[in-house]
Residue, then its C-alpha position, 0 to 999 in steps of 0.5 A: x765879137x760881141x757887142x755890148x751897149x745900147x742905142x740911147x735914144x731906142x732905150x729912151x723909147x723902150x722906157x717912155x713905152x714901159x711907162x705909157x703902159x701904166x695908163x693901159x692898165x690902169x684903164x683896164x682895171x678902172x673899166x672893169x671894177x666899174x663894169x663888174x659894180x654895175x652888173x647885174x650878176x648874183x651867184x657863186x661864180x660872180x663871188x669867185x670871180x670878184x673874190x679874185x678880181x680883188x685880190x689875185x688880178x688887181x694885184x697882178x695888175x699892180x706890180x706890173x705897173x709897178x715894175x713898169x714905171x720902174x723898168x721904164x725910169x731904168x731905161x731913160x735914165x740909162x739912156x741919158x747916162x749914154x748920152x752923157x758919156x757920149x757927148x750929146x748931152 
C-alpha cells in the first residue's frame, strides 16, 4: 500500500532550507557582479561573458530564487495545515 502524507516538521524544514538558499544566491550574484566591476579584463571574451552574465545567468539565478521562496512558503504553510489538522497546533 502506498502511503501518502508528509512528516510536518521534515517539510517545515525542507521549506526554511528553500529559503535559506536565496541568501546563497544572492551573495553569488553580489560577488560576482562586484568582482566582474572590478577586474581588469578587456576584450571580446569578457564582453560575451558579462553580456551573459546580465542577461541569461543573473536571470536564471533570479527565478531560482524565485522559485525557492515559493517552494519554500509551499512547504511551511503545508507543514502548518498538518499540523493544524493534526491537532498540535
Amino acid at each position: 500500500m502506498t502511503m501518502y502524507g508528509a512528516n510536518p516538521e521534515q517539510l517545515a524544514s525542507l521549506g526554511r532550507t528553500l529559503k535559506q538558499q536565496i541568501a546563497t544566491i544572492e551573495g553569488v550574484v553580489s560577488a560576482v557582479s562586484s568582482m566582474l566591476s572590478g577586474t581588469t579584463w578587456v576584450g571580446p571574451a569578457r564582453d560575451r561573458f558579462e553580456q551573459d552574465w546580465n542577461t541569461s545567468f543573473r536571470t536564471a539565478l533570479g527565478k531560482l530564487n524565485q522559485a525557492f521562496d515559493a517552494a519554500g512558503g509551499d512547504c511551511i504553510a503545508r507543514s502548518n495545515d498538518l499540523m493544524r489538522v493534526m491537532g498540535a497546533r
